[in-house]
GUBA-626366 format. One line per field, with one value per atom (N, C-alpha, C): residue number from 1; residue in three letters; atom name; x, z, y. Coordinates in Angstrom, 2 decimals. Layout:
k = (NUM,...)
r = (Ala,...)
a = (CA,...)
c1 = (X,...)
c3 = (Z,...)
c2 = (Y,...)
This chain:
k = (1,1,1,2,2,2,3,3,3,4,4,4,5,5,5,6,6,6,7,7,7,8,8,8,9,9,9,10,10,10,11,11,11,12,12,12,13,13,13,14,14,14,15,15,15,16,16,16,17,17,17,18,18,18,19,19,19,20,20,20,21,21,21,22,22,22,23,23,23,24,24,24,25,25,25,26,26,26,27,27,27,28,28,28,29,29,29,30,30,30,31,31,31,32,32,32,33,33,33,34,34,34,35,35,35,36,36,36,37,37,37,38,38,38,39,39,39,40,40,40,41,41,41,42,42,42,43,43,43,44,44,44,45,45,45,46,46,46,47,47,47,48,48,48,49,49,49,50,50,50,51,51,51,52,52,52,53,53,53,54,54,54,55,55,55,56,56,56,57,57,57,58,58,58,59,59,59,60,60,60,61,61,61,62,62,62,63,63,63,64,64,64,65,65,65,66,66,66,67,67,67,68,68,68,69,69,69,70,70,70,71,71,71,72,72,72,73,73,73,74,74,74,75,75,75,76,76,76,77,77,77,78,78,78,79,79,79,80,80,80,81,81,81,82,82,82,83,83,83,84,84,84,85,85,85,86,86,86,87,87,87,88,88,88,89,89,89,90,90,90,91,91,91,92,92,92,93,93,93,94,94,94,95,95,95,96,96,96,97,97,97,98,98,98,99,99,99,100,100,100,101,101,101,102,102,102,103,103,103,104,104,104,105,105,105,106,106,106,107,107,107)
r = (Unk,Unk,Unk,Unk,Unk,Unk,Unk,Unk,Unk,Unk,Unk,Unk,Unk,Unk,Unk,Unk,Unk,Unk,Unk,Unk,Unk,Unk,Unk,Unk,Unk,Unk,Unk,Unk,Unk,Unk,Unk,Unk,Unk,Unk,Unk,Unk,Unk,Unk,Unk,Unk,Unk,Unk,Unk,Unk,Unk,Unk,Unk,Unk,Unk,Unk,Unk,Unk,Unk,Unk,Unk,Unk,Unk,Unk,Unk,Unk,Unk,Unk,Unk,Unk,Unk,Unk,Unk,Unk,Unk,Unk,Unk,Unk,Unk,Unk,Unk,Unk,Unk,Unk,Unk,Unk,Unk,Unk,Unk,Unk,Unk,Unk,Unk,Unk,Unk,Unk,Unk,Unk,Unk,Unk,Unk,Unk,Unk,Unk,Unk,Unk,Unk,Unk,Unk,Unk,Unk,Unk,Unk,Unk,Unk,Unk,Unk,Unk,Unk,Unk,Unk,Unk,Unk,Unk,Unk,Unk,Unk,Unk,Unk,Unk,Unk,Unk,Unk,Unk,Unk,Unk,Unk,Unk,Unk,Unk,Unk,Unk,Unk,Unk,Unk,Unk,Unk,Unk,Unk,Unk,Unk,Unk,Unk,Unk,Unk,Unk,Unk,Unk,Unk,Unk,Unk,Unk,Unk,Unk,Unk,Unk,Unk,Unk,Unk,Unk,Unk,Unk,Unk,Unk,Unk,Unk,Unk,Unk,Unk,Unk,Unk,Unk,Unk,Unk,Unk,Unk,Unk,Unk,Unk,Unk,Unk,Unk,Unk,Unk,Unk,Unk,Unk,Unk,Unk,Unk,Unk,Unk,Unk,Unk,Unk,Unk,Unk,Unk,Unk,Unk,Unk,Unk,Unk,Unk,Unk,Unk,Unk,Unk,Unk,Unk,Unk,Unk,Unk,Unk,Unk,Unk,Unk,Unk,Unk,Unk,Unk,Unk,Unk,Unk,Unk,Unk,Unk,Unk,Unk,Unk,Unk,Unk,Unk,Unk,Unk,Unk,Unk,Unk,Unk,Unk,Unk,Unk,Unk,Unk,Unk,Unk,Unk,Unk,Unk,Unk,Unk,Unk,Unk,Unk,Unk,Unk,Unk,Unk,Unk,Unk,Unk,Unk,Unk,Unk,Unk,Unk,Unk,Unk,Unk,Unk,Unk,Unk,Unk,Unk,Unk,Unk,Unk,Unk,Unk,Unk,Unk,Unk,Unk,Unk,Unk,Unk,Unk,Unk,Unk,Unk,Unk,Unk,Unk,Unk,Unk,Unk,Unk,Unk,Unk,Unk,Unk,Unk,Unk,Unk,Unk,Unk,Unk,Unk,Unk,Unk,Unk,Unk,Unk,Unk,Unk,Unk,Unk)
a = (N,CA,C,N,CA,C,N,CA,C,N,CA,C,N,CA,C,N,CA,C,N,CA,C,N,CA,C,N,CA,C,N,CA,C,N,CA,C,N,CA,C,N,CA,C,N,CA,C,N,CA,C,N,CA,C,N,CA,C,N,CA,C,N,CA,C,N,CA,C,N,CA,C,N,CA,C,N,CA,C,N,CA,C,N,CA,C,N,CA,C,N,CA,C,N,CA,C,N,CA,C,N,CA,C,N,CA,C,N,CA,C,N,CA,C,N,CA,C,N,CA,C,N,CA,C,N,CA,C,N,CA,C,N,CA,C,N,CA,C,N,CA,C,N,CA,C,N,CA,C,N,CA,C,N,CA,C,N,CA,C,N,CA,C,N,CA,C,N,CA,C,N,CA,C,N,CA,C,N,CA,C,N,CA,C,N,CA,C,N,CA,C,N,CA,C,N,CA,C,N,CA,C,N,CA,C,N,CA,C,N,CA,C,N,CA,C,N,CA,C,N,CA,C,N,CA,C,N,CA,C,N,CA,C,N,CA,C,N,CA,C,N,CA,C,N,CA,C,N,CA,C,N,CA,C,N,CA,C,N,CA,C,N,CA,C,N,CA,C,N,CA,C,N,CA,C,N,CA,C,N,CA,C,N,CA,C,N,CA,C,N,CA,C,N,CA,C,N,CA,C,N,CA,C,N,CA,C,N,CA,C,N,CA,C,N,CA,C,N,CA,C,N,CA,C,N,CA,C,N,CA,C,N,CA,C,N,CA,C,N,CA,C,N,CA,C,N,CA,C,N,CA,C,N,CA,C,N,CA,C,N,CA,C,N,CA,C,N,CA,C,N,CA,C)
c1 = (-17.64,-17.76,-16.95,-17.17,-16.87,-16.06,-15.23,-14.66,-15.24,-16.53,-17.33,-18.03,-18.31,-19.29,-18.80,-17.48,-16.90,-16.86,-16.56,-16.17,-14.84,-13.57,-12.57,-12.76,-13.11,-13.55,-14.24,-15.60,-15.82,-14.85,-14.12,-13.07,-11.97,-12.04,-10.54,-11.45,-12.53,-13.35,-13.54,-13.80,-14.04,-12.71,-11.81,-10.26,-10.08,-9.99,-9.70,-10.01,-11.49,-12.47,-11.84,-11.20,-11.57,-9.63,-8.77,-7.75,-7.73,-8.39,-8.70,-9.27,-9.74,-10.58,-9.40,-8.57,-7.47,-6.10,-6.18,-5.36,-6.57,-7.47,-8.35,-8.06,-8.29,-8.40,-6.71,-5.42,-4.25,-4.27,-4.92,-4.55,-5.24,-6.38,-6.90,-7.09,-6.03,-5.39,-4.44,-3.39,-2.32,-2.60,-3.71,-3.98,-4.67,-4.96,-5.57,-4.56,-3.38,-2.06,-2.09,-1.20,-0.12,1.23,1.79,3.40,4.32,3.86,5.25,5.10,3.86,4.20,5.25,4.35,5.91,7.35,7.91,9.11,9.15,8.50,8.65,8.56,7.71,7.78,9.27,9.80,11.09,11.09,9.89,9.59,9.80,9.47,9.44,8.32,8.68,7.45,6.26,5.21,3.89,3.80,4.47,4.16,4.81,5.87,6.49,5.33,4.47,3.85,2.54,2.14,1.27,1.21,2.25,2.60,2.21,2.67,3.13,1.56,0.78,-0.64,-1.28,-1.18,-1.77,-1.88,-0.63,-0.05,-0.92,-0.60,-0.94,-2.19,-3.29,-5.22,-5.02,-4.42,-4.40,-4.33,-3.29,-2.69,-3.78,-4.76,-5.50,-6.85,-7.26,-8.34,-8.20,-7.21,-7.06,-7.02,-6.32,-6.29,-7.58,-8.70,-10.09,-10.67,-10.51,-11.23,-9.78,-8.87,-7.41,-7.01,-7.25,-6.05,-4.70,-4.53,-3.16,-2.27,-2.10,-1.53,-0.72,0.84,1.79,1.55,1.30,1.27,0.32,-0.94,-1.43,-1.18,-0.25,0.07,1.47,1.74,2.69,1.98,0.73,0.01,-0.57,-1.00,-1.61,-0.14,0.93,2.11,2.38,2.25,2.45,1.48,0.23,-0.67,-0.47,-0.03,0.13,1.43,2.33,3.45,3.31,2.56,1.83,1.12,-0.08,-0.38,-0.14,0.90,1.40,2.51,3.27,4.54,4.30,3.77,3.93,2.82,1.16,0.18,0.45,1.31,1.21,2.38,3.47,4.13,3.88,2.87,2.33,1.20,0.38,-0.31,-0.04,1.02,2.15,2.55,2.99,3.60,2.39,1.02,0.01,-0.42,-0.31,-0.52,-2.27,-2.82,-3.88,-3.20,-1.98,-1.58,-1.77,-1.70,-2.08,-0.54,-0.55,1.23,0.87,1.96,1.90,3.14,2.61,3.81,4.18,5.26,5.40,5.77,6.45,6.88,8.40,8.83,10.24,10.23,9.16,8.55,8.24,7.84,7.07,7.96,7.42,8.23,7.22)
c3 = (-2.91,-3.94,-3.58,-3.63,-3.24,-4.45,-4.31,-5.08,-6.13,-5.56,-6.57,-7.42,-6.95,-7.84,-9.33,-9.23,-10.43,-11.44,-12.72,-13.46,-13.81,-13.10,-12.78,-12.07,-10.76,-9.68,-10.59,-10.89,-11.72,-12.54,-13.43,-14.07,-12.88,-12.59,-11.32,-10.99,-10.46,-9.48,-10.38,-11.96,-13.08,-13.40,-13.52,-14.08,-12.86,-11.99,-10.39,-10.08,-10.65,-10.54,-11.90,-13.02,-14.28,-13.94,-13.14,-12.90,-11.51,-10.90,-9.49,-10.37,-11.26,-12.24,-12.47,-13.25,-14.15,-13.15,-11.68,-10.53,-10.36,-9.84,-9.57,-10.97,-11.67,-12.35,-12.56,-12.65,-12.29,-11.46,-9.80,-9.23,-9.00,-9.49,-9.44,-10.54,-11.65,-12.81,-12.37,-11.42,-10.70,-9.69,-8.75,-7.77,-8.53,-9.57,-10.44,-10.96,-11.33,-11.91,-11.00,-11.80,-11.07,-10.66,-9.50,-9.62,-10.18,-10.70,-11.21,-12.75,-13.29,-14.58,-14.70,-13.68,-13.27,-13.68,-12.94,-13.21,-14.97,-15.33,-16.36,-17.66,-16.84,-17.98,-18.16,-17.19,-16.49,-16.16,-15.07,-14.38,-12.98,-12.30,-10.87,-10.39,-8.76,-8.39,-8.58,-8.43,-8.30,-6.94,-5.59,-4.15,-4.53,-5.50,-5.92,-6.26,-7.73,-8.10,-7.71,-6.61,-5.52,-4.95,-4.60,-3.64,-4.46,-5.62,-6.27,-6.80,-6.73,-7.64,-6.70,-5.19,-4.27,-3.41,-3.56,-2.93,-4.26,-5.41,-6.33,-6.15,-6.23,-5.62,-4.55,-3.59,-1.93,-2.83,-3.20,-3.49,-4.73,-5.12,-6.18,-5.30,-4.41,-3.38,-2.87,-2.50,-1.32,-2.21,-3.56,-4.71,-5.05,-5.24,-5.06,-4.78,-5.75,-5.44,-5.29,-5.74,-5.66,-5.09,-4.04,-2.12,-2.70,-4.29,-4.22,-4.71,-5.54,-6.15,-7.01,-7.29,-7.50,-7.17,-6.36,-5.72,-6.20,-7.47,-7.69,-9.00,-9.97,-10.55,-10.83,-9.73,-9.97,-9.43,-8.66,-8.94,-10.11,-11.08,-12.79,-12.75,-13.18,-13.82,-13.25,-12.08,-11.37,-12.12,-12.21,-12.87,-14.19,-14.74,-16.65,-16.64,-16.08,-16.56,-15.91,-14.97,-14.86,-16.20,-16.48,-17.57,-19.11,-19.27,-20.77,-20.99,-19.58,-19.75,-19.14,-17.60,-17.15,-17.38,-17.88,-18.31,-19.77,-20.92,-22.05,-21.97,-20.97,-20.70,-19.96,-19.30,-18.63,-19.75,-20.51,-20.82,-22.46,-22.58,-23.49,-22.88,-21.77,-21.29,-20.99,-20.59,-20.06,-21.50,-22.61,-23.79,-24.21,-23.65,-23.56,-24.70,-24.96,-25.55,-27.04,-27.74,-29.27,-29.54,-30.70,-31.76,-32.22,-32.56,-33.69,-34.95,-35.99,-36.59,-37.75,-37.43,-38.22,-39.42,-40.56,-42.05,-41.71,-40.83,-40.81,-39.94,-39.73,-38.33,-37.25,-36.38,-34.80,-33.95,-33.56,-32.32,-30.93)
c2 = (29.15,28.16,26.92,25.84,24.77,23.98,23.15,22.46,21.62,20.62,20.40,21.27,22.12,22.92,23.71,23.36,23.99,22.64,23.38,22.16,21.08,22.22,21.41,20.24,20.81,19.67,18.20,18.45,17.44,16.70,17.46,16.84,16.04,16.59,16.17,14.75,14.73,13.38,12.69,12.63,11.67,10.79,11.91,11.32,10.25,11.02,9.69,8.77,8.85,7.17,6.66,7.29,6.54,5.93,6.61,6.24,4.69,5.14,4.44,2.74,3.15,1.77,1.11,1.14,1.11,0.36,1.08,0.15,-0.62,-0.74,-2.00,-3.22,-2.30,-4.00,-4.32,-3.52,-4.00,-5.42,-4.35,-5.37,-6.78,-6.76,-8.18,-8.78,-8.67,-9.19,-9.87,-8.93,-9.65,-10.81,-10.66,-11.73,-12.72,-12.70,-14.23,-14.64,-14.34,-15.08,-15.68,-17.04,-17.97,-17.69,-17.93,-17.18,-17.92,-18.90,-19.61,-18.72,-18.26,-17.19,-16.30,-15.57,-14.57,-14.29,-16.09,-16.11,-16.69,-17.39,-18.03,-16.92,-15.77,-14.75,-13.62,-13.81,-13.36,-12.00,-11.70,-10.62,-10.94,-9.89,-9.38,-10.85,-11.14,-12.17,-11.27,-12.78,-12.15,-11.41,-11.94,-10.88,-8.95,-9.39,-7.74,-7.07,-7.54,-7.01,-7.21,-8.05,-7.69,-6.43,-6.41,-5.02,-3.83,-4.03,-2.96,-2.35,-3.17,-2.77,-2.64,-3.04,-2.54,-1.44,-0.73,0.26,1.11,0.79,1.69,2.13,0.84,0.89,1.95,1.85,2.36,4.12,4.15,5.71,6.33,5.37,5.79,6.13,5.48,5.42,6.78,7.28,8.31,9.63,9.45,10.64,10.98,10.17,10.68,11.48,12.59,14.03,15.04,14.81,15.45,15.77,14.73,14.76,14.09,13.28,12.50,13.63,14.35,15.25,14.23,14.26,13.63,12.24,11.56,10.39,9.58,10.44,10.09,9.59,10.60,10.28,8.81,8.79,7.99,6.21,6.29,5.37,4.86,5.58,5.35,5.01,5.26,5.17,3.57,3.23,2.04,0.50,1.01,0.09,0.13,1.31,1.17,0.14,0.00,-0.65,-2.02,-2.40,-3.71,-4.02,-3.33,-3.44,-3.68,-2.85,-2.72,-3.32,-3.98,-4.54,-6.37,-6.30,-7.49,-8.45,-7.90,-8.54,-9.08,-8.63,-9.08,-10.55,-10.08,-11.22,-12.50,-11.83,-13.33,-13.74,-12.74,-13.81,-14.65,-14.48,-15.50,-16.52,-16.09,-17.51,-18.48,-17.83,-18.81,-19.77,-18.60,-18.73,-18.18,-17.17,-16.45,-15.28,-14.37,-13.81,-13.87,-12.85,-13.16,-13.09,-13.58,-13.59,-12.86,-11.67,-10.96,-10.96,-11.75,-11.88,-10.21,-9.85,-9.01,-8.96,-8.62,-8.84,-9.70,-9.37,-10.27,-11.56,-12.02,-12.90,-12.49,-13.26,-13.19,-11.79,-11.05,-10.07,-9.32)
């Protein structure tokens, strides 16, 4: 019995593409910024987090079909905090960001 043929397998090759998605668009979220955002957002440069979302794509590419184990996981972990941390800050500073004012003002 072969690895695909089970239904783990399937599961395992879906999660990977649906993870492998998730660094792709990281990283060419990151290569359409400007780097002077970056700093103005008071993060890491854009070449850091070049690196950082690319290595992540690379380690998400190769986890494909569950050759990354660990490595794979710590690629998703690499693109979520691009995501959830350095995309909402840049796109405030560009001013693409929404305000959210809360009951005590803006946070």
């Amino acid at each position: 019995m072969s690895f695909l043929s089970t239904a783990q397998g399937w599961i395992v090759i879906v999660l990977s593409l649906a993870a492998l998605g998730v660094e792709l668009y990281a990283l060419v979220d990151c290569a359409r910024r400007r780097s002077d955002a970056f700093t103005a957002a008071g993060k890491r440069t854009k070449g850091f987090w070049l690196a950082v979302t690319m290595v992540a794509a690379l380690l998400g590419f190769v986890s494909v079909g569950g050759l990354g184990g660990i490595l794979a996981i710590v690629a998703v972990i690499a693109a979520g905090v691009y995501l959830a941390d350095v995309k909402p800050a840049l796109d405030q500073v560009m001013g693409k960001g929404r305000r959210s004012d809360g009951p005590y003002g803006p946070w």
